[in-house]
N, C-alpha and C positions, 0 to 999 in steps of 0.2 A: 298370691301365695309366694311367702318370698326365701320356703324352702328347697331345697332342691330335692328332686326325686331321687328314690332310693330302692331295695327289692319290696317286693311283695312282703307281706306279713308269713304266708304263707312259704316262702323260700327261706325266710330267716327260720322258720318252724324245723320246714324238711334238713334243713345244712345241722341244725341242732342238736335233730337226732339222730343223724348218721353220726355226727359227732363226739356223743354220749353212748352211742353203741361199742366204742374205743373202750370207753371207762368204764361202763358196766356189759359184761358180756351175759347176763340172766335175763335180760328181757327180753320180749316178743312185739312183733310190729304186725298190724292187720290192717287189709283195705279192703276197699269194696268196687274192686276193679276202676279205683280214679286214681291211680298211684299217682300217675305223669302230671294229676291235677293239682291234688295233695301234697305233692313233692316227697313222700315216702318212698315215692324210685329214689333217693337219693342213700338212702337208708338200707334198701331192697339191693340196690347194686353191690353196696358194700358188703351186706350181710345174709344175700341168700338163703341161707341156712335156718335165719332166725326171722324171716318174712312170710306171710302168708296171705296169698288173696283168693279171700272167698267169694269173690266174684258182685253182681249186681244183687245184693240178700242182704241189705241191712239190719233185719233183723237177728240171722244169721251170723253177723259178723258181728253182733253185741253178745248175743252168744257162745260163740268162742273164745272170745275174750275174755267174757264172767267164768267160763270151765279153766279156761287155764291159769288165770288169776286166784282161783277158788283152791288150784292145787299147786301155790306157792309163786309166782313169777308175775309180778307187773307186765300189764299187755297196754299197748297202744294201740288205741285202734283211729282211723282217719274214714274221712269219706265229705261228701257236700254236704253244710251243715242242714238245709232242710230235709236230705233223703235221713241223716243220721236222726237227730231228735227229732224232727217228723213220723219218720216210720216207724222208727225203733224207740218211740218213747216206754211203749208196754215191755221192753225185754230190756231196757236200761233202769226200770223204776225194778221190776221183782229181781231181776240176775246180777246188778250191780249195787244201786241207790240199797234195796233193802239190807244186803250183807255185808255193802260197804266196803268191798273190795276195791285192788289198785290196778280200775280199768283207766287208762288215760285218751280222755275222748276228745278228737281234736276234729272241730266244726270247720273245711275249709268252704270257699265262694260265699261270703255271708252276707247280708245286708242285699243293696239295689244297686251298690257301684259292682255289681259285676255286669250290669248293664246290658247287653243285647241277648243277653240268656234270655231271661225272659221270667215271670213270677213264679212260673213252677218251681224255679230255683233259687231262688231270691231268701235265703230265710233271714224274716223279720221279729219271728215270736220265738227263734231258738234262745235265746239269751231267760227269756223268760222260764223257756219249757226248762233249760238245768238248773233256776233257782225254783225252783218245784218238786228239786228232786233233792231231797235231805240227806247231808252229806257230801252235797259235790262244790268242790272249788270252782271258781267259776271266773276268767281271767281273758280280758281285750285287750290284747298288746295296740301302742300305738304306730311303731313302726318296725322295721327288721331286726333291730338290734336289741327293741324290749321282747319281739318273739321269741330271737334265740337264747334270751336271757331267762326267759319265762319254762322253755321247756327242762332245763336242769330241776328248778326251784319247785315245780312241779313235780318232776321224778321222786325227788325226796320225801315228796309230802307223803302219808300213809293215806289211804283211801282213794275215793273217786275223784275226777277232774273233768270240768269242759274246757278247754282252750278253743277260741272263734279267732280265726284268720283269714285274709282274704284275698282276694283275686289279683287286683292291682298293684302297679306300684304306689308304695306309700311315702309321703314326704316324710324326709330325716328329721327327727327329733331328738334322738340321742347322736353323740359322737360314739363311733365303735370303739368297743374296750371298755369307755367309760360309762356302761348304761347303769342307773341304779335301781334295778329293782327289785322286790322284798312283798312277797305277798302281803296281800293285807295291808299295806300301806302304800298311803298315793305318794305322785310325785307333782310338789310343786314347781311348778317350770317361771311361774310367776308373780311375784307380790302386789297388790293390791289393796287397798282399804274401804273401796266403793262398792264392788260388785265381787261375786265370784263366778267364776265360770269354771264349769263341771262338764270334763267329756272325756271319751275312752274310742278306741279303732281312729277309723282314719277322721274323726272331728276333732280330735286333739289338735290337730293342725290350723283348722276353721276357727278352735276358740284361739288359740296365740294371734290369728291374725283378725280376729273380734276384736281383743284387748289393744292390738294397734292401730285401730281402728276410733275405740272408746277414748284409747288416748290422748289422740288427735285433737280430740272435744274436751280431753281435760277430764276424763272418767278412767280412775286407775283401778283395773281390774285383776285380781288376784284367780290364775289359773293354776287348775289340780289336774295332772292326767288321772283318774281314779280308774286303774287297768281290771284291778278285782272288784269284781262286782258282788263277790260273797267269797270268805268274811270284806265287808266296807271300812275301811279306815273310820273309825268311831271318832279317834281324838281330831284329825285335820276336818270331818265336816260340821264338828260342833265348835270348835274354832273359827272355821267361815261361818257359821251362823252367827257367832258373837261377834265377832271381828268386823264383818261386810255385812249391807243395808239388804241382803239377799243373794239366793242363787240362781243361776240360769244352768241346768241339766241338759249337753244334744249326746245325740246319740243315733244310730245309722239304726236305727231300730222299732220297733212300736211302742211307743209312749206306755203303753198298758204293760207291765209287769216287767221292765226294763231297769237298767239303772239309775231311772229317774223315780220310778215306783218305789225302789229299792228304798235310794235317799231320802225319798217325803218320807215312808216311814220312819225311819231314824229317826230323822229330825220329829215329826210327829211327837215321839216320844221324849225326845233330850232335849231339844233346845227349838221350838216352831218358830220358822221366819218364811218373810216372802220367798218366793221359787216361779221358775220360770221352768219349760219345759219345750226341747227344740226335738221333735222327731217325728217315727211315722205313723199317722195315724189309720193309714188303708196300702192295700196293695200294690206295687209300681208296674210297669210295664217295660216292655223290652225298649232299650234306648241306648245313647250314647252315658257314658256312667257322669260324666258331669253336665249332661243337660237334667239327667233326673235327679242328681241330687240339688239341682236348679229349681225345678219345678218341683218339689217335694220340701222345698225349704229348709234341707240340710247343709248352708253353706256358713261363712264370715258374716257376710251380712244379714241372715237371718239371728245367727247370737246375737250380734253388738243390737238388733232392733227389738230382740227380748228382753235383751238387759234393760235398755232407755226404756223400756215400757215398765220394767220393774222397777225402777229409780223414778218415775214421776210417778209410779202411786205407792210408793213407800213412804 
């Protein structure tokens, strides 16, 4: 890796929205007694006033959200992303999803790099479970500075949101100040004409250093961070379909109904080409967070070895 470390996703989230509570003083912030984890104590210290924790009740705290968003005011609410769309998928599909309110749901500890936790907490099917839920934006920063980029652009949106953030430090991808991001639309970090590589959270990193990797060998590979996962940047992945010999999709996630599910459909429809798919296919266990994303095949060298498999039977 030949980025340097940077915050969490998750600290770029919480510094955001203490942030944003400067510029907009109408909204409401909700946790589920994991502030300190969540980083919405950063939020909470500032704004007392306008914080509330309703303790370990996930369900409960998608519910309060949906009442007070239901009578005029955007609520945020946090918590670990499997307790949140795990527990509380039945009170986020009828009190939010169906009325389509502006609950803003932010998934922290996500994926398996949180590492010695252990799978109870590990959520791997969350990304899937809020594009299941019609009407919710759905957004994987890849480092601190798309996070804190991400929860403005978010605020503004009308409706519901998932935002997935995570535990660890994330290597730098943007320069502060200069991040660019625009829901709905990826960001190419990299040109290429051979291959495309496709990935969001902290594999964004894994494919930059795939494609230097690919290059080495003389295979120029064209990388998207594609952060929203609903709505998909329509025009950039039918372009890498036309443009490159195929994609390779990773993602800290379960292959099944992720952002790689997402993109086959797409493409399915617009424009069908070879694809590759880098993620999780079963549950991990408690570990150090880079021996399991070792052993679960989430690394550099598992892209660049997707790719060369998709480039010799293309």
């Amino acid at each position: 890796m030949s980025r340097p470390l940077g915050k969490a996703t998750r600290d770029g989230f919480g510094e955001a929205l203490r942030d944003l509570g400067a510029i907009d003083t109408s909204f409401v912030v909700l946790d589920g007694d994991v502030n300190n984890s969540t980083r919405t104590e950063y939020f909470a210290a500032k704004y007392p006033e306008r914080f509330f924790n309703v303790g370990i009740a996930e369900s409960n705290l998608v519910g309060i959200a949906s009442g007070i968003a239901s009578n005029g005011r955007t609520a945020w609410l946090a918590s670990f992303a499997a307790f949140l769309m795990c527990n509380a998928f039945d009170q986020l599909r009828m009190a939010v999803a169906v009325p389509g309110l502006p609950v803003k749901c932010v998934g922290s500890h996500a994926g398996i790099s949180i590492g010695e936790d252990g799978p109870s907490q590990m959520a791997i099917e969350d990304v899937a479970l809020a594009c299941a839920l019609p009407g919710f934006t759905v957004v994987v920063p890849a480092d601190e500075h798309a996070a804190r980029a991400a929860v403005p652009a978010l605020h503004r949106m009308d409706g519901p949101c998932y935002l997935r953030v995570g535990r660890p430090k994330a290597p730098v991808i943007y320069a502060n100040g200069s991040t660019t991001f625009e829901i709905g639309r990826a960001n190419r970090l990299r040109d290429g004409g051979d291959v495309t590589l496709i990935a969001n959270g902290l594999l964004v990193s894994a494919a930059l250093d795939a494609a230097d990797r690919l290059a080495s060998e003389g295979i120029q590979a064209r990388v998207l961070d594609l952060h929203t996962v609903r709505p998909l940047d329509r025009e950039a992945l039918i372009a890498a379909a036309k443009e490159t010999r195929g994609l390779v999709v990773a993602e800290e996630h379960l292959i099944e109904g992720g952002l790689g599910s997402r993109v086959a459909v797409l493409l399915a429809q617009e424009r069908p080409c070879p694809m590759r798919f880098v993620g999780l296919t079963r549950y991990a266990e408690s570990g150090k967070s880079e021996a399991l994303l070792e052993k679960y095949h989430l690394t550099a060298f598992d892209i660049a070895a997707a790719a060369r498999d998709l480039l010799r039977a293309a």
